[in-house]
Structure formats: structure tokens, C-alpha cells
N, C-alpha and C positions, 0 to 999 in steps of 0.2 A: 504494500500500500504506500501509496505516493506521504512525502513528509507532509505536504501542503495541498487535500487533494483539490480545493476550491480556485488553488493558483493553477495546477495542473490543468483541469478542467478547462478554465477560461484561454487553455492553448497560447501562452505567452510567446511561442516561437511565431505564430500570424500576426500578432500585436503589430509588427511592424507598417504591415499594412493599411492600417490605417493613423499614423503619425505623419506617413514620408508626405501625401497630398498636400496635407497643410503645412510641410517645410516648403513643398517645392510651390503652393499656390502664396504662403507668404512669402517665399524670394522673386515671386513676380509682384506680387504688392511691392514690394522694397522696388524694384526697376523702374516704375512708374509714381515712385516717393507717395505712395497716400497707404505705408503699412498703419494698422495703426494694432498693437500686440496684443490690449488686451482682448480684441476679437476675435483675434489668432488662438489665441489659449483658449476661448470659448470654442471655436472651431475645432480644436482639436478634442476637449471636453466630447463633443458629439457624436467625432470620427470613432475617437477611442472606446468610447461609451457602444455605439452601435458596433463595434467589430466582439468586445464583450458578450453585448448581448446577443448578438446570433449565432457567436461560439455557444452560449449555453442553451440557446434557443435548437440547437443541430443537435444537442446532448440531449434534450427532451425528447423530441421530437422521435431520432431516432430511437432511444432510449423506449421510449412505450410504443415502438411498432419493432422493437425487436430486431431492428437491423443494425445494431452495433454489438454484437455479443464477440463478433471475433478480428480482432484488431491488432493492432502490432504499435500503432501511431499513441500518442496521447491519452490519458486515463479519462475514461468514458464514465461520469461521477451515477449515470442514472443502471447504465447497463451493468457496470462491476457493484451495482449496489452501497456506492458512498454515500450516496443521498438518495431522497425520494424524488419522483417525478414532479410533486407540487413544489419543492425545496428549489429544484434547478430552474423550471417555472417560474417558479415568483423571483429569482435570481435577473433572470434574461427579463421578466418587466421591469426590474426596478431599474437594471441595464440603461435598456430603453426609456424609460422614462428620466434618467438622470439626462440622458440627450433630446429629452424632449426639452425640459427645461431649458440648459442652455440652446438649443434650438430655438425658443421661443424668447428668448434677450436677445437670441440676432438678429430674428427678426424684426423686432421693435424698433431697430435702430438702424435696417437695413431691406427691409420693406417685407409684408404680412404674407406674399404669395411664396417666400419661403418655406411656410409652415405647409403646403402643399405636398414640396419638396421632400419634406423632412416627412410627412406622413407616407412619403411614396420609396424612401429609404427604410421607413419599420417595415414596412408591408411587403417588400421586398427581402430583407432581413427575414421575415418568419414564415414565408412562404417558400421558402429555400428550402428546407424539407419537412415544411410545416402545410397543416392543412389535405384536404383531401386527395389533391393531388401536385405536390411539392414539384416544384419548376428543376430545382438540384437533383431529382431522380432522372428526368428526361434528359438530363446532357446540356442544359442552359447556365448552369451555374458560371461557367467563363465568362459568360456576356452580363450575368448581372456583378460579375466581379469588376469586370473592366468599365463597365458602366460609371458605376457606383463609389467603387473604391481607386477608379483613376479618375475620369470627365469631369464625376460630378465633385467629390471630395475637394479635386483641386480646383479646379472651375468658381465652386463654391465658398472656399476658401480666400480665392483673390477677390471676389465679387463682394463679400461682405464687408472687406476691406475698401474696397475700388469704387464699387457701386456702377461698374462696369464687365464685359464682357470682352476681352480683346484676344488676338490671336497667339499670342504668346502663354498664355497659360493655358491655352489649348492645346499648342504645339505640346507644350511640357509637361500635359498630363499625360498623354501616349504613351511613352518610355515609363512611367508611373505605373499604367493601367497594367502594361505587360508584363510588369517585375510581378504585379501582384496576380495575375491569371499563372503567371508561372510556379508562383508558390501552390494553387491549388490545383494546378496538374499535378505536380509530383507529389501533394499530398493524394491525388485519388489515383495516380499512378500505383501508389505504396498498397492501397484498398483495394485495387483490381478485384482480386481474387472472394473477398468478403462480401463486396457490394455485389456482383454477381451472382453469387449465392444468397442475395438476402432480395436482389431484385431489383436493385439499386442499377439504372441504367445512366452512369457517369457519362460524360466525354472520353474519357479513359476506359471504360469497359467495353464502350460503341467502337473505338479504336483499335484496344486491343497494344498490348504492350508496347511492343515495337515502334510502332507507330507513333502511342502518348510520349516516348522517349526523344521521338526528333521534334513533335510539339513544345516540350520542354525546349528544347535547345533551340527554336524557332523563335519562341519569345523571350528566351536570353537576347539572339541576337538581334530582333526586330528591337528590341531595347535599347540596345545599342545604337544602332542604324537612326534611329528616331530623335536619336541624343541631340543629332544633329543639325535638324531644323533650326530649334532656338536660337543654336548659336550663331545665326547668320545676323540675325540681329541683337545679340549678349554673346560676343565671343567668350565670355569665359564660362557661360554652359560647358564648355568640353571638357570641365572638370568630370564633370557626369561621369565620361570614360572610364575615369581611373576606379570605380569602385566594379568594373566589371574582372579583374584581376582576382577579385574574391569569387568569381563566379568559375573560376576555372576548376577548381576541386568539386563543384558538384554536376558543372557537367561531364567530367571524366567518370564522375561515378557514375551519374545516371546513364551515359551512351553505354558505359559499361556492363551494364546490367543489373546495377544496384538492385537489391531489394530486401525489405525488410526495414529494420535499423539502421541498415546504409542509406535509406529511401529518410528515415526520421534526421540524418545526419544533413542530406545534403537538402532537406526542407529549413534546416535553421540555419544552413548556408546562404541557401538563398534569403532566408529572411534580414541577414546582417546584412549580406550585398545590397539587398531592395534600399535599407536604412542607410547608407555607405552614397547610393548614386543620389535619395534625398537631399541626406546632407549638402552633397558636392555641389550635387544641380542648383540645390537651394541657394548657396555661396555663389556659385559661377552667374545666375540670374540678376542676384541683388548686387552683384560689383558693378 
């Protein structure tokens, strides 16, 4: 049994996923000089709060239809029986509602059609394998990842600040979107085998290993590739680059065949790289 199993649960190795938008949507605020921080921190309040909650919302969910009993990834708090299903439940709403909250102070101060938004991020968040029929069973879940935790996060992020919409923080959410579809391919890359048996029809099971593996390495490098936009107008975006260095240990594993715990290995790789090209991009945008 995990020492922490409530920290385990909430999958801290994804966490990163929702921080890097709002580094990289605040270093396009900073480009266009109208940051202003403390909405940035609320922003990230939201981000962080929703990525939270639909970690524990997935642990429900699948937790009472029984398709998390055979895993290899992360302590599954409802299936290994840590907690109860209302416990991890009321967990992912309070989640969610802490990012309503700060959701509802940005909008106040950044206009009301946000709460739209933000209603369309929970409902998206728990229909991921919530509900009668969960959009993350059918193989959609990369597109609400790249959506949501690239587009809109960063998009989102500078706009609160900006109170505009320009083409630079859209450029720069793209490489954003793809770090983080990358991270949940290899995590359902790792699941193949489970999700299949349990009915679970991933992007990765429709695929089929081989395959999910040069997906992987696809949006490493369309990550990369993408880097490059920005920088035509912020040359020192190309900082970005340099956290793809970190990314070379887990694509050797995964072309390699990882699997298992090697598969848990090079998802927290990528999750420091993801954090690593924020940072950088975030720095390179705002110089």
C-alpha cells in the first residue's frame, strides 16, 4: 500500500499537465506586457484543480464499472479498495468545485461567458469515462486532451490576462497540446492489455501497440516541429528545444518496447520534459 495513497491516486506524474499552459499562456501575456500574476495563479488554481479532479473522477468512475482491477500504472484508490467510491467522488467534486471558484473570480474581472467555458471543461473532465457512455472508452480522449489541456488552458490563460485572443498563444499552445496527448498515449499505451479486457476501446487498443508507439514518438516530434512557429516572431521561443533532450530516454524506451514499469518510467519522463519545454517556452516568449 502506497505511503500516501490520496497523493498517489490524484497521479502527480500528469500534474504537469496542467501547470505548463499557464506558464506558457503567461509568457505570452509577458510578450504583449499586460501579465498581470495574480490571475495567472488563479489560472493555474483551475488548471491544477481540474486535472485533480478528473484524475479522481477516472478512479471513480472506472472504479464502480470494474474496469480498473488490473493495472500496472498508479494506485487505483476505489479498485484496490483505499477508499470508497462516495470518498473518491466527493474528492473529484470538491476538485472541481475548488476550480469553479477560482473560475468564477476570472470571470468577474474578465468577462461572465467564461463560466460557459469552464462549465464545458467539468463536463468534459467527467464524461471522460464518466457517465453512460464515456467519450475516453471510444478513443476521443487525445482530442479532449489537446483541446483542453493545450488550446484552451493556454488560450485561456493569456486571454484572462490580455482580454484578447492573438496568434501567438495559439501558435504556442500546439507544442503544449502534444506534450500532453503524449503523456496519455503512453499512459494507455502501458493499459493496452487491461483496457481490452475490461472493454475499454482507447486510441491505443484501436491501434494496437506498434503503432500507439510511433504515435508516441509523433507527438514528441510534432512538439518539437511546432516549437517553431513562435519563434519567428519571439526568437527566443527556441528555448523550447532544449527540454526535448529529456525526451530522448523515453522515446528509446518506448520504440523499444517498453512495457510495464518501463511504460510508468518513461510517462514521468515525459511528464518532466512537458514541464522542462513550459518552462523554457514560457522564458523564451516573455524575453
Amino acid at each position: 500500500m502506497p505511503k500516501h495513497p490520496w497523493l498517489a491516486g490524484a497521479r502527480p506524474r500528469t500534474l504537469p499537465a496542467s501547470l505548463v499552459p499557464v506558464l506558457v499562456g503567461t509568457g505570452a501575456a509577458v510578450a504583449y506586457g499586460h501579465a498581470i500574476w495574480w490571475r495567472a495563479l488563479l489560472a493555474g488554481v483551475v488548471s491544477l484543480s481540474l486535472q485533480v479532479g478528473v484524475n479522481y473522477a477516472n478512479d471513480y468512475s472506472d472504479g464502480v464499472r470494474g474496469t480498473d482491477t488490473a493495472r500496472v500504472g498508479p494506485v487505483r484508490l476505489v479498485a484496490s479498495g483505499l477508499a470508497s467510491p462516495g470518498a473518491v467522488k466527493g474528492a473529484s467534486l470538491l476538485a472541481f468545485g475548488t476550480a469553479g471558484m477560482a473560475g468564477l473570480a476570472l470571470a468577474a474581472v474578465a468577462g461572465w461567458w467564461l463560466v460557459a467555458i469552464g462549465l464545458a471543461c467539468v463536463a468534459a473532465a467527467w464524461f471522460y469515462t464518466g457517465g453512460p457512455k464515456p467519450y475516453g472508452y471510444a478513443g476521443l480522449g487525445e482530442v479532449f486532451v489537446f483541446a483542453f489541456f493545450g488550446l484552451v488552458a493556454t488560450v485561456g490563460t493569456a486571454y484572462v490576462q490580455t482580454h484578447s485572443v492573438t496568434g501567438l498563444e495559439v501558435l504556442a499552445a500546439l507544442p503544449v497540446g502534444l506534450l500532453a496527448v503524449a503523456l496519455l498515449v503512453v499512459n494507455n499505451l502501458r493499459d493496452i492489455a487491461g483496457d481490452a479486457a475490461a472493454g475499454k476501446r482507447t486510441l491505443a487498443v484501436r491501434l494496437g501497440a506498434r503503432r500507439t508507439r510511433w504515435v508516441y514518438c509523433g507527438c514528441v516530434l510534432g512538439a518539437g516541429v511546432l516549437v517553431v512557429p513562435p519563434a519567428l516572431t519571439r526568437p527566443w521561443a527556441l528555448l523550447g528545444l532544449a527540454s526535448l533532450a529529456l525526451l530522448w530516454a523515453p522515446v528509446r524506451s518506448v520504440v523499444g518496447g517498453a512495457e510495464g514499469p518501463s511504460l510508468v518510467r518513461a510517462l514521468g519522463a515525459t511528464g518532466r520534459a512537458q514541464l522542462a519545454l513550459g518552462l523554457l517556452l514560457a522564458v523564451g516568449l516573455a524575453l
